[in-house]
N, C-alpha and C positions, 0 to 999 in steps of 0.2 A: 182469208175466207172466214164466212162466220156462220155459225150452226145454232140457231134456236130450235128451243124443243118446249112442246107447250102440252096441253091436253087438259080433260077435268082430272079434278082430284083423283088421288088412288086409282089411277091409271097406268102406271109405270115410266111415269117422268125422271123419278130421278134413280130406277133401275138404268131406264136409258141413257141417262147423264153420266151416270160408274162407267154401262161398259164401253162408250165412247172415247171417255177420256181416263181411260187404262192404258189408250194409246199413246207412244210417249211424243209422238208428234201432235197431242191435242192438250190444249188446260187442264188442268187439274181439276177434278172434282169443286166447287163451292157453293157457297149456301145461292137460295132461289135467286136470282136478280130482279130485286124488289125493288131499287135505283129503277134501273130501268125500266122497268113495268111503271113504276108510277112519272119518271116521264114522258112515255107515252100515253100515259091517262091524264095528263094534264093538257098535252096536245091535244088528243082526241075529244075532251070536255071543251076546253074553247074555242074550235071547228062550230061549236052549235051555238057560239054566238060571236055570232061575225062584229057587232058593234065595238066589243072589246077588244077583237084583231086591231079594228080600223084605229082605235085609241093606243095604242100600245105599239101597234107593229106595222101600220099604213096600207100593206095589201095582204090577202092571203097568201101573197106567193112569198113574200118577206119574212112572215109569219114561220109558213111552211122551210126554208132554207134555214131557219134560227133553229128551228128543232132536230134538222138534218146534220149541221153542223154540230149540235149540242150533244146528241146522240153519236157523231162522230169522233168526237170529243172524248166521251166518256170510253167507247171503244178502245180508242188509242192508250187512255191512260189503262186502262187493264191490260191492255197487250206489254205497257211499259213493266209491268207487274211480274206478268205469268210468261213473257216472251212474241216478241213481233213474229220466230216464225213458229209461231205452234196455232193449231186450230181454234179459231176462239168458241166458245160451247158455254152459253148463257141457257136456263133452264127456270122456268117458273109459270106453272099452269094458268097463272091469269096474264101473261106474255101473250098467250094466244090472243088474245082479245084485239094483240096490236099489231098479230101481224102482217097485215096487210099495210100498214106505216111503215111498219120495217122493213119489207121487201123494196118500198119507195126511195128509203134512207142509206139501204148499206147495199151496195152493190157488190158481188158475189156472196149473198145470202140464201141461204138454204135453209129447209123448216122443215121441224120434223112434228105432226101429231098426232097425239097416242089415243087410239082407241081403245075402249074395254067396254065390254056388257054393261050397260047402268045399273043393273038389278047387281052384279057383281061388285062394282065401284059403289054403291051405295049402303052394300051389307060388308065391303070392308069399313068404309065410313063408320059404319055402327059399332063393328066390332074394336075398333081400334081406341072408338071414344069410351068402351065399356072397359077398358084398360085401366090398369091404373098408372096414372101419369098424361093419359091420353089428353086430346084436347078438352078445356072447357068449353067452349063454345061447341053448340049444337049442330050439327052436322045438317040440319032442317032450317038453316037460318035464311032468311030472304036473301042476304048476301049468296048464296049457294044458288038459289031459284033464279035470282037476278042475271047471276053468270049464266047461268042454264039458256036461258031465252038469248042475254045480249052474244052468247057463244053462237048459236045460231045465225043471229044476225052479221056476225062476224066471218063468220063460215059461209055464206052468201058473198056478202061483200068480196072476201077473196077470191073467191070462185071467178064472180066479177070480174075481177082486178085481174087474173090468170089470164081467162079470155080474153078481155081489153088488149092485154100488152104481149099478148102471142106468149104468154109464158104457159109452161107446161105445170108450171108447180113444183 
């Protein structure tokens, strides 16, 4: 079984990552899964242009099984890692974005996302860059705004995708 956990920033993504996999039947704690996160942003980018499907990968459904496979793939090799029978507990806030691909891809997946007050999650943002050491990058970047809006859109989509296929979520 496999447990994503997504949310916006300074939300308690990876509070919820510790105390999940504290369990000794689940992964160990590791850094975001940005592997994965970006490919499923590679997938999810070329879904919007079908012409380069048809060039590369002949139908979308050919398309869509190479990324299922690929992603299963990468799966498998983690498990070979941290252990086939422990919980696999992948964690990185721009995940969310895909998971509605993933619920398609891995079967007995389960998804966890974290809410927090935005006014809350945006004055840790500030505080944390007024740090030192903190990020450079601006906590106000389009990149931020971007998620903001395609988070929504994504949060739809699955909503979608729940009702569609009789899943509860």
């Amino acid at each position: 079984m496999a447990l994503f956990i997504g949310g916006y920033a300074r939300t308690g993504t990876t509070l919820m990552q510790g105390i999940i996999c504290s369990d000794p039947a689940a992964f160990p704690v590791t850094q975001e899964a940005s592997y994965l996160t970006a490919l499923l942003h590679a997938y999810d980018h070329l879904l919007m242009l079908p012409k380069r499907i048809d060039d590369y990968f002949g139908t979308r459904e050919h398309f869509t099984e190479y990324h299922r496979q690929t992603v299963t793939r990468y799966l498998d090799h983690i498990c070979g890692r941290f252990g086939r029978d422990k919980l696999i507990v992948q964690k990185d806030p721009q995940l969310t974005l895909y998971f509605h691909h993933l619920a398609g891809f891995v079967a007995r997946s389960r998804f966890i996302v974290m809410v927090r007050d935005p006014r809350a999650a945006v004055a840790s943002q500030i505080r944390r860059k007024s740090q030192p050491g903190g990020p450079t990058r601006s906590c106000f970047s389009p990149i931020t705004f971007s998620g903001t809006t395609r988070s929504s859109r994504t949060a739809a989509n699955w909503r979608a995708a729940c009702c569609l296929s009789g899943s509860n979520g």
